[in-house]
C-alpha positions in Angstrom: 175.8 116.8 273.4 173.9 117.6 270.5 171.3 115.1 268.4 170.3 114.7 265.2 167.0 113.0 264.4 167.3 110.8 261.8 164.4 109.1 259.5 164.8 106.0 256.7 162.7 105.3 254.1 162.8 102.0 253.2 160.8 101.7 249.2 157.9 100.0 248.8 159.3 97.7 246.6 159.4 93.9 246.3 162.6 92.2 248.1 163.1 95.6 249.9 163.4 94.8 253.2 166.6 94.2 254.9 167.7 92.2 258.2 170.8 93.2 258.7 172.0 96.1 261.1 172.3 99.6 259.3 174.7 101.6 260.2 175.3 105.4 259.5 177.6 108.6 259.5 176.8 112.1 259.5 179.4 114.1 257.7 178.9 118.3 257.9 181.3 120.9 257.2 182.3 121.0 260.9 182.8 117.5 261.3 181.7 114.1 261.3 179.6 111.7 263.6 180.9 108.2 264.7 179.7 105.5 262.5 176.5 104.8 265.1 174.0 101.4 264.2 170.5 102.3 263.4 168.6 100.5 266.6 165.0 101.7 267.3 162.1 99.8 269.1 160.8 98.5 266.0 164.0 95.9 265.9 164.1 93.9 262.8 161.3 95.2 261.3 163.0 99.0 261.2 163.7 98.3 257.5 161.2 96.0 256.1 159.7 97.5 252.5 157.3 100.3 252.7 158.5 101.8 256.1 159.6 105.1 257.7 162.1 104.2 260.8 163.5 107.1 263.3 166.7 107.1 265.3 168.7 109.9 267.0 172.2 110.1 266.3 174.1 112.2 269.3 177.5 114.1 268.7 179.2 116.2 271.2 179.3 119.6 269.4 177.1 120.9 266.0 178.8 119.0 262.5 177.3 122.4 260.9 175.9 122.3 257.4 175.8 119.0 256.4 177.3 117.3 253.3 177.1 113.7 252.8 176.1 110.6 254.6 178.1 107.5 254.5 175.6 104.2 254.8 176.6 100.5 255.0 175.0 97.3 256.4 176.6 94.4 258.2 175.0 90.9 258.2 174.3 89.0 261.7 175.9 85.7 262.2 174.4 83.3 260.7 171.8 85.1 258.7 172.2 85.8 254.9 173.5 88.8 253.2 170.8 90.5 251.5 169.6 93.1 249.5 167.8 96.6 250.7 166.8 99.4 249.0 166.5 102.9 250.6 164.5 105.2 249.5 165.7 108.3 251.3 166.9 109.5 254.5 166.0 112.7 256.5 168.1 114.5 258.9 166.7 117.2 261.4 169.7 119.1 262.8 169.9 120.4 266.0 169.1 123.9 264.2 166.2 122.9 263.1 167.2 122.5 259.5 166.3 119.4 257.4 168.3 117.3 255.5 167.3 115.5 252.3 169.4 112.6 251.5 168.0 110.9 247.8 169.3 107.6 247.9 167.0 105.3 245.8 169.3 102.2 244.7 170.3 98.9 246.1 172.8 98.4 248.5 173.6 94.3 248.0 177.1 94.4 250.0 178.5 95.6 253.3 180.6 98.1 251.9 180.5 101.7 252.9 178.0 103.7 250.8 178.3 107.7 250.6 175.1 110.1 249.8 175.0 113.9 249.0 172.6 116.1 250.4 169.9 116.7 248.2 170.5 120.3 246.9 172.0 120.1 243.5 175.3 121.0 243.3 177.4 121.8 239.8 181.0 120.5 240.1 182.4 123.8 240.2 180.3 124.8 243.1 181.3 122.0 245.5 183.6 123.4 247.5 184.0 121.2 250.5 186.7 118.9 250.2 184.6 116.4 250.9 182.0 116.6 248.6 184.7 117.0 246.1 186.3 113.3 247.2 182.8 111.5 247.2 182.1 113.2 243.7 185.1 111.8 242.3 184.9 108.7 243.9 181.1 108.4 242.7 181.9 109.3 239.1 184.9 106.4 238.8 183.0 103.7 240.2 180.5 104.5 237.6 183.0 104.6 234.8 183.7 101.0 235.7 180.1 100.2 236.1 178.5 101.7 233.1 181.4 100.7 230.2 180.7 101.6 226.0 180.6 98.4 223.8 180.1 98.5 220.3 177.5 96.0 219.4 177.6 96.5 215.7 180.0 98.9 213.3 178.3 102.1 212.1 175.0 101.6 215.0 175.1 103.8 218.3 177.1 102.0 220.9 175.5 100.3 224.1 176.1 99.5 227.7 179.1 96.5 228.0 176.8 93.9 230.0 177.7 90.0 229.6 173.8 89.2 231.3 170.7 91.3 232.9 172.6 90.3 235.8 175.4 91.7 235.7 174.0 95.3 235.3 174.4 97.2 238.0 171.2 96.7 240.4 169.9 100.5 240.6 169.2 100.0 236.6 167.6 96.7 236.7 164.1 95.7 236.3 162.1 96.0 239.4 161.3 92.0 240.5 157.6 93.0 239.5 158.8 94.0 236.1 160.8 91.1 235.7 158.1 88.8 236.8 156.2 90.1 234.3 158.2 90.8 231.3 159.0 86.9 231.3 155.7 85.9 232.0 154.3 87.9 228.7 157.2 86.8 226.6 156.9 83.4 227.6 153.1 83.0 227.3 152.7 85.3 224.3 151.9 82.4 221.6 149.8 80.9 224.2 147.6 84.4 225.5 147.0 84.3 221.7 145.6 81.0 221.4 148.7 80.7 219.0 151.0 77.8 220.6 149.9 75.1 217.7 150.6 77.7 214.8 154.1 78.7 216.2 155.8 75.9 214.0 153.0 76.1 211.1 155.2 76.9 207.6 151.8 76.5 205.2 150.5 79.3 204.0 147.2 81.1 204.5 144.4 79.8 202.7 141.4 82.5 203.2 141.3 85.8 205.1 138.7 83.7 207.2 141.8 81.4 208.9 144.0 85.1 209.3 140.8 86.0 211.3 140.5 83.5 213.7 143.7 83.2 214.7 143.4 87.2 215.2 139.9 87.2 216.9 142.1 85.6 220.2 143.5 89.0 221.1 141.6 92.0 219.8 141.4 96.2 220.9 139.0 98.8 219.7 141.3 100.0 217.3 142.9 96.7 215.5 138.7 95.5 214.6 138.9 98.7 213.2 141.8 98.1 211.2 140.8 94.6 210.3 137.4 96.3 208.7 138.6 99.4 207.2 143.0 98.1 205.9 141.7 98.0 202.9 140.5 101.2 202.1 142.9 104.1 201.3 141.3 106.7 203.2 142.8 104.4 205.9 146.4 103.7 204.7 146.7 107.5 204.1 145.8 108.2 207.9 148.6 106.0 209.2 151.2 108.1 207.4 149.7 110.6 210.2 148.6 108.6 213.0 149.2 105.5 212.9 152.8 104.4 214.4 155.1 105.5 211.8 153.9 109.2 211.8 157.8 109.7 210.6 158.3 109.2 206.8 155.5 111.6 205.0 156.6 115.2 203.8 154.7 117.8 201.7 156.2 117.4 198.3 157.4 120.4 195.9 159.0 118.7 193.3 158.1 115.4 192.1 161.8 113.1 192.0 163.0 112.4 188.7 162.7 108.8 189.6 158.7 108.7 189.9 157.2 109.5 186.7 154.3 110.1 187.6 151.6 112.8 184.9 148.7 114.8 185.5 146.7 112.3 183.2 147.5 109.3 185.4 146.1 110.9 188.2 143.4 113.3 187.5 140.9 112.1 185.3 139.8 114.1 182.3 141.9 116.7 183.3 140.1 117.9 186.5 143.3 118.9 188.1 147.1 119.2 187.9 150.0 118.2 190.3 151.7 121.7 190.0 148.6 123.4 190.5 148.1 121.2 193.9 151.8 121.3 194.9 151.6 125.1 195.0 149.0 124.6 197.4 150.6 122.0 199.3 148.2 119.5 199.0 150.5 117.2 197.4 153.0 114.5 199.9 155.7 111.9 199.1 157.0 108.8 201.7 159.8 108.0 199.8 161.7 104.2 201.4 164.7 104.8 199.2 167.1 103.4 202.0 165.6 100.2 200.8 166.5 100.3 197.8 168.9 96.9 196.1 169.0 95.3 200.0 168.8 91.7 200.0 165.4 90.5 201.8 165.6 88.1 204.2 165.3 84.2 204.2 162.8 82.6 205.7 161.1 79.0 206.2 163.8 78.1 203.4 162.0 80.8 201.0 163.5 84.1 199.9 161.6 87.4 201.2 160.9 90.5 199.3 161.3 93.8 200.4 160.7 96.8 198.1 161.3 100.8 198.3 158.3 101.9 197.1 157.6 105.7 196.5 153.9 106.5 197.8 152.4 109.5 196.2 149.4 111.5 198.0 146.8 114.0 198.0 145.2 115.8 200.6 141.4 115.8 199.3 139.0 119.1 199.3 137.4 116.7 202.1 140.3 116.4 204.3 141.7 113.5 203.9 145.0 111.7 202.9 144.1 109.6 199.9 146.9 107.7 198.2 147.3 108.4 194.5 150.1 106.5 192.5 152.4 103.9 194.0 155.9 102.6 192.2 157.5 99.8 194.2 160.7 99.8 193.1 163.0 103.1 192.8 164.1 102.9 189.1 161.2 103.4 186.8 160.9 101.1 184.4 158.5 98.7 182.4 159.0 95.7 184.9 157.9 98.3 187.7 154.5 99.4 186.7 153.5 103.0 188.6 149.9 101.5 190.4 147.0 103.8 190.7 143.0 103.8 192.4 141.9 102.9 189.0 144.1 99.9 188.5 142.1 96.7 189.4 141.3 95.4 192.7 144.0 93.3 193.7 146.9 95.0 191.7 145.9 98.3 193.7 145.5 96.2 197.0 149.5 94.6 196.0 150.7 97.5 195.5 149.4 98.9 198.8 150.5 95.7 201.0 154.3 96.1 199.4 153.9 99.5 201.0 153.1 98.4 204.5 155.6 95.9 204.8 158.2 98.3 203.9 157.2 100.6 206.3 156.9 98.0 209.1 160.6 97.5 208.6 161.6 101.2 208.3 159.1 101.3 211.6 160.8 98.6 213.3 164.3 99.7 212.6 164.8 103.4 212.0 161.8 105.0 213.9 161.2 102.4 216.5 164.4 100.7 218.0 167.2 103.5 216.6 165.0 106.7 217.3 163.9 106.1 220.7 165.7 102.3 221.8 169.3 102.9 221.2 169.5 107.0 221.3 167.7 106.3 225.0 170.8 103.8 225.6 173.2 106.6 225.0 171.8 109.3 227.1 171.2 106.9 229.8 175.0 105.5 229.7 176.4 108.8 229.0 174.2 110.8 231.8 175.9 107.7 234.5 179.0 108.0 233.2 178.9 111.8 233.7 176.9 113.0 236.2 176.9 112.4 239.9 173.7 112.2 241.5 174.4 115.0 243.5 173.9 117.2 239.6 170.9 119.0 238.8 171.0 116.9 235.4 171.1 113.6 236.6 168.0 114.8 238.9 166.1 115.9 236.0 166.8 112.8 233.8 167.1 109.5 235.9 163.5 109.5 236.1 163.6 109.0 232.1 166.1 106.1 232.2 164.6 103.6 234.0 164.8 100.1 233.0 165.9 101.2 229.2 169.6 99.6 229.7 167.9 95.9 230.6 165.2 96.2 227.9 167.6 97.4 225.2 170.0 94.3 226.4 166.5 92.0 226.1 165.7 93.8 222.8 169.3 92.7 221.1 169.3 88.8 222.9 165.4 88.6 221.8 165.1 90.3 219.2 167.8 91.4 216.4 170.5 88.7 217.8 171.2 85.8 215.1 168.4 83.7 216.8 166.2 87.1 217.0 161.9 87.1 216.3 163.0 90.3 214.1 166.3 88.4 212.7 164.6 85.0 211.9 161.0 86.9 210.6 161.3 89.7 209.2 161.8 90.7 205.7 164.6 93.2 206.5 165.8 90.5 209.5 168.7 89.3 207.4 171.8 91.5 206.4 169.6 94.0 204.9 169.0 94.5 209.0 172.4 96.7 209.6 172.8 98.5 206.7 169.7 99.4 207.2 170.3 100.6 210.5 173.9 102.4 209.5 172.1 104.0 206.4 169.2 105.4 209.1 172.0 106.8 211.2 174.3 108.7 209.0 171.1 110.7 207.7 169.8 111.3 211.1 170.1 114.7 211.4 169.4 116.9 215.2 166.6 118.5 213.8 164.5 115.7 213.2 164.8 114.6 216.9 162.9 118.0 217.7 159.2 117.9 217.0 158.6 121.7 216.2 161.7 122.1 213.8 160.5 118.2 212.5 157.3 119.1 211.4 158.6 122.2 209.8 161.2 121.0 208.1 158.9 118.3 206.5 156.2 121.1 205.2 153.3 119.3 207.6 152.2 122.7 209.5 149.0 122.3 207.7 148.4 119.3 207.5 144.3 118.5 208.5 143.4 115.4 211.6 146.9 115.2 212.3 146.9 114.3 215.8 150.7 112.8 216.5 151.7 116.8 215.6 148.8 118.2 217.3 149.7 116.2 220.7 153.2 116.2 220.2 153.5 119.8 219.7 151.9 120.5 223.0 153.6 117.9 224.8 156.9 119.6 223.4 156.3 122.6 224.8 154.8 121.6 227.7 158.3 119.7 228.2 160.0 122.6 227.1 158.7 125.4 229.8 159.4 122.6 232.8 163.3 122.0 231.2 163.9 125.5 230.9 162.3 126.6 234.5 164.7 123.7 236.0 167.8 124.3 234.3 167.4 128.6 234.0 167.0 128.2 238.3 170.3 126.1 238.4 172.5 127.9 235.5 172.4 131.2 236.0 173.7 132.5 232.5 175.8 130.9 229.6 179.4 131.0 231.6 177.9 128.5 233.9 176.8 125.8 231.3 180.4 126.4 229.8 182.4 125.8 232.7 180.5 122.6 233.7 183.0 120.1 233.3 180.4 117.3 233.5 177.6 118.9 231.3 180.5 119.2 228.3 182.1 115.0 229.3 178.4 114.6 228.6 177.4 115.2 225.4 180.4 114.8 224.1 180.1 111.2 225.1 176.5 111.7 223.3 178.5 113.1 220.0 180.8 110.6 219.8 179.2 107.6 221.2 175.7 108.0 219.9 176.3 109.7 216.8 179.4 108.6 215.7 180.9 112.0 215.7 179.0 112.8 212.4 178.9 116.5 212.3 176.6 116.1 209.8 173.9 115.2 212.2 174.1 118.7 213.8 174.5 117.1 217.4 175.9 119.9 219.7 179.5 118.5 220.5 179.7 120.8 223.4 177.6 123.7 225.0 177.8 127.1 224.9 174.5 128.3 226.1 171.6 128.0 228.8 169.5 128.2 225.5 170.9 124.9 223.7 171.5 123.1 226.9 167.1 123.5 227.3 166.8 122.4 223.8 168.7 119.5 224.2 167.3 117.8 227.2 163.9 118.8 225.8 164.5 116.6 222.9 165.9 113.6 225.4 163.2 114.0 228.0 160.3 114.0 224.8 162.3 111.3 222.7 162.5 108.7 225.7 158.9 109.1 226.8 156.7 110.5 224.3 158.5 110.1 220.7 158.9 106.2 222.5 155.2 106.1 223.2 154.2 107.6 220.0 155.7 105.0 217.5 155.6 101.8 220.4 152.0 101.5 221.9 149.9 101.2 218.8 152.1 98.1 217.2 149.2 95.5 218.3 146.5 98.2 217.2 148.1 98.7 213.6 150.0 95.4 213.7 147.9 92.5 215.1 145.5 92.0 212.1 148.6 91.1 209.6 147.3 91.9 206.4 147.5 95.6 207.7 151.3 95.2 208.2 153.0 92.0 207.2 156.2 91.5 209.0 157.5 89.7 205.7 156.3 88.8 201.8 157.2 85.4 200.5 156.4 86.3 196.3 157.5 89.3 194.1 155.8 92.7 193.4 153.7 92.0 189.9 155.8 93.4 187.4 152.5 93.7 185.1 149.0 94.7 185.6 145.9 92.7 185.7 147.9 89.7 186.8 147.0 89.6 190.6 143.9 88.1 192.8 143.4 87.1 196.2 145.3 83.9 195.5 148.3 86.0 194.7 147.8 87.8 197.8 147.5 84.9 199.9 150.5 83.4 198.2 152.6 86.3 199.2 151.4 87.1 202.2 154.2 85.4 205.2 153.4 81.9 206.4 151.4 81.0 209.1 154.6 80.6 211.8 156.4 83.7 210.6 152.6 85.6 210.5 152.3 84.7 214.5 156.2 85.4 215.8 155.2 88.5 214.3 151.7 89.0 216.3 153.1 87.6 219.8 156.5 90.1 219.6 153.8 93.3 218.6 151.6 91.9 221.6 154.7 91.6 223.6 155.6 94.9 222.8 152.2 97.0 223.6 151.8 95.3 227.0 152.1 98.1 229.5 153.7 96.2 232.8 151.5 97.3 236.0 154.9 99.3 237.8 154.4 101.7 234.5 155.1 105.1 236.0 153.1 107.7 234.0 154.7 110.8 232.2 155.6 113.8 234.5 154.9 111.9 237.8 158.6 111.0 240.0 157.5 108.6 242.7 161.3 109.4 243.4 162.4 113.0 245.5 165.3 113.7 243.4 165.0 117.1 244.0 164.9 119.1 247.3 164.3 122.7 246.9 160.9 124.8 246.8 162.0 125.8 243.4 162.1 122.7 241.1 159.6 121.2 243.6 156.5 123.6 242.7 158.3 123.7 239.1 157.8 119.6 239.0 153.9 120.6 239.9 152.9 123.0 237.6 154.6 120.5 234.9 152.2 117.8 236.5 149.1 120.4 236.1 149.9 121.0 232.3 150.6 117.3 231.4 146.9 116.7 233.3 145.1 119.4 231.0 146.4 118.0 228.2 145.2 114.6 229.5 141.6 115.9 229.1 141.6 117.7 226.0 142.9 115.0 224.2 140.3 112.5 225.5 137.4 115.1 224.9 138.7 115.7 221.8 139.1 111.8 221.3 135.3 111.2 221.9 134.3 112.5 218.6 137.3 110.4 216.7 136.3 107.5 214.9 139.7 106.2 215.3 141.0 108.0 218.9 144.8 108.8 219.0 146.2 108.2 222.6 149.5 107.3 222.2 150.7 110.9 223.2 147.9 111.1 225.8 150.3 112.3 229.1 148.7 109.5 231.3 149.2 107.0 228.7 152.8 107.8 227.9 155.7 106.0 229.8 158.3 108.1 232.0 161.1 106.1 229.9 161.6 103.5 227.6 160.8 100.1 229.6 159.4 98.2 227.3 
């Protein structure tokens, strides 16, 4: 007789104890166990939440190397069914090897339940029959589970999910999260002090009532923004830092669409656009995708949105001072080009237009496409794909937590037909999916990746620009762990060719995230250890740190609404020296429409207290000395960063932490 001591980890999560008896099967490549019930002197409590529990399973002769476990639970008369979560389960053979069995998910049923060994394994490795069957078997349940839908024509496609519920419970919210995530959403209006304004359609009569309706929920950065929105040395630096660091590029050649002279913005001839073009000091955010969509309807009152074209200069001083503004894309009379010099409030107009529109390109294209929906794909496509027994899935389950319920929240809550966004914003209405099928088909590979991004769009140079600064660290950072993982587990380029389940999954990326555009420059299959590290480079940094980049800040930037109206209820002026703060309060949005906004960005920015930092893995996916000292050293660099950026943040007037490591969120949860 031979015995195996076994150990259970039951997670330390809420509702993760069980009471039923546990049962378990050792399966090696020289045999099996009987199915033996877990007993130990602990009793009942053996798998209460939070606990380690040993038992010793006897066999008569050695199962040798072992490949699997098979795990199922059976209720005791009387009592309840009920729901435990593993964490992991150990194995010390009579060898003296261990065993590391990953389990981390619910088990809600009394069905039998099989687990790999933790030592990744590519699908043309696994040799033992076996391991070959549970794969298989693995891989079709989760076909079934994790099904495409197409929510909208021409958007990326989503997980098929009639309610949170019926998601399968490993990708669920945590009951802390959901706890949570109702409690914010349902108090928002009232945390703000906002509940009697909700249903308020007036409009604003001073800046004074915008500010005490604001002074209920305040941050560092958004009293900062309420004092300085005004100024342009201030709407320059959010082209860089604030959350749409996205749109701006280094401009070359003026368009033939923006008329804009060396008289109109250089007085007495003190400088000329080619002149500062050839020294790249010059920068365009051009929102033509807005251009002839229908705004939005709201409180009864049509909406305006324009696609302005935002001209800038970088000063000898270092900063990024706006210098002529058309609102519309087709010069003409009727659509003035503003400048500094105009007066006050036309300047100011012009200025506002531009901040709504880029709230709604925000929103939209950088926010809920860019990180939301592209997350959604790798995540369905990665459990389609990949057993959990593949070095992949190791590496990137970590980065998919809780993104398939929030995306599902995101589309009920937010763009659905009863949607905050759909009902209250500008570009809520049907200008909402063209929108989003315009952002798509230019989407291009390259502008997923940060170095070849800020290349591409001339911003090397580019003074105070912290979102490139952090970002390009963070890339690379991300970058060396991706390619130490994956160069340890593919060996050369044959190998990431004849993975079967690599190719299934990013092909299902190609086709059901990017539409099979070829356009985009989306690999459609891999050929190379080189592209395959690329690749999951730009997932891991676009579902954690590209998420964090252009989500955290939306209270700081967004709270005091003047800064970044959701909506605007009266036409650009289509002459000069027409406008005053009347006008401005007149077109600002109403008082309701003004709050939805402030309660969703509030909504939004709250970090939930089960947040799991970048880089850290309370989970063991991974089992060997390898990717575990890897996993470290990535840990050691993400905490060096850490510091530079918040010594480097103590001399900031405005400090940039939205791609500060221990402030960025492993996935996209919220």
């Amino acid at each position: 007789m031979v015995n195996y001591q076994v150990r259970v980890s039951t997670a330390k999560l809420a509702g993760a104890t069980t009471f039923n008896n546990v049962f378990i099967k050792l399966v090696g490549t020289d045999g099996e166990s009987k199915r033996q019930w877990l007993l130990s002197l602990k009793g009942a409590s053996s798998f209460v939440q939070g606990t380690e529990s040993s038992f010793t399973v006897s066999c008569p002769t050695s199962l040798g190397k072992l490949v699997l476990i098979e795990v199922d639970k059976k209720r005791l008369p009387l009592f309840p069914e009920d729901s435990w979560f593993p964490a992991k389960v150990e194995v010390k053979s009579p060898e003296g090897e261990t065993y590391h069995f990953p389990i981390y998910r619910w088990i809600t049923d009394s069905e039998v339940h099989r687990f790999r060994e933790g030592t990744a394994v590519k699908v043309f490795e696994d040799n033992h029959h076996l391991g070959k069957y549970s794969r298989q078997q693995e891989l079709k349940e989760r076909a079934e589970d994790y099904r495409w839908s197409v929510y909208a024509e021409g958007i990326p496609h989503c997980i098929k999910v009639e309610n949170p519920l019926s998601l399968p419970c490993e990708v669920r919210f945590s009951f802390t999260k959901t706890t949570e995530f109702l409690f914010t959403a349902s108090t928002g209006l009232t945390e703000l002090k906002l509940k009697g304004l909700a249903d308020c359609k007036k409009k604003w009569t001073d800046i004074d009532a915008i500010n005490r309706v604001f002074c209920c929920k305040r941050t560092d950065i958004s009293d900062y923004v309420q004092e300085h929105w005004k100024e342009d040395a201030f709407f320059g630096y959010q082209y860089l830092n604030g959350v749409n660091p996205m749109l701006i590029r280094r401009c070359t050649v003026l368009p033939d669409n923006f008329p804009v002279t060396d008289d109109m913005v250089f007085i007495h001839g003190q400088g000329s656009l080619s002149d500062e073009m050839k020294k790249g000091n010059i920068f365009l955010c051009d929102y033509k995708g807005f251009d002839g969509l229908q705004a939005n309807t709201i409180n009864g009152k049509k909406q305006y949105l324009m696609a302005p074209l935002v001209l800038l200069h970088k000063t000898p001083d270092r900063k990024m001072m706006p210098i002529a503004i058309q609102l519309g894309q087709t010069p003409a009379e009727d659509n003035p080009i503003f400048f500094p010099t105009d007066s006050e409030y036309d300047w100011l107009m012009a200025k506002i237009f531009v901040r709504s529109a880029d709230f709604n390109e925000h929103q939209l294209n950088v926010h809920l496409l860019r990180t939301h929906l592209l997350a959604e794909v790798f995540a369905v496509s990665l459990l389609r794909n990949m057993p959990m027994v593949h070095p992949l899935y190791k590496l990137l389950i970590p980065h998919t937590r809780y993104t398939l319920q929030i995306n599902y929240l995101a589309r009920l809550l937010l763009i659905s037909e009863t949607g905050v966004f759909t009902q209250f914003a500008s570009s809520g209405g049907e200008a909402m999916m063209t929108i989003l099928k315009k952002s798509l088909s230019s989407m291009t590979y390259t502008s997923l990746c940060v170095p070849d991004d800020i290349a591409e769009r001339g911003l090397e140079a580019v003074p105070n620009f912290y979102y490139r600064d952090d970002g390009l660290q963070l890339w690379d950072i991300v970058d060396r762990f991706v390619s130490g993982i994956l160069r340890y587990y593919y060996k050369n380029d044959v190998e990431v060719q004849q993975d079967s389940e690599l190719q299934k999954w990013i092909l299902d990326i190609f086709e059901h995230g990017f539409l099979s555009q070829v356009s985009t420059g989306i690999p459609q299959r891999f050929t190379t250890v080189d592209e395959l590290i690329k690749f999951v480079t730009m997932v891991i940094f676009t579902c954690a740190c590209q998420h964090s980049a252009v989500n955290s800040g939306q209270y700081d930037y967004g709270g005091w609404m003047p800064n970044t109206p959701i909506s605007l209820q009266l036409p650009p002026p289509t002459t000069k020296g027409t406008t005053s703060e009347d006008t401005m309060l007149a077109t600002f949005p109403d008082v309701n429409t003004t709050v939805q906004g402030m309660s969703t960005m509030w909504l939004l920015s709250k970090r939930s207290s089960d947040f799991v930092p970048f880089g850290q893995y309370p989970e063991d996916h991974f089992s060997e000395e390898i990717p575990l000292e890897l996993i470290k050293v990535f840990q050691g660099e993400l905490e060096v960063l850490s510091t530079a950026i918040k010594v480097r943040n103590r001399n900031l007037e405005v400090p940039y932490t939205y791609l500060d490591p221990m402030e960025v969120e492993n996935s996209v949860a919220i």
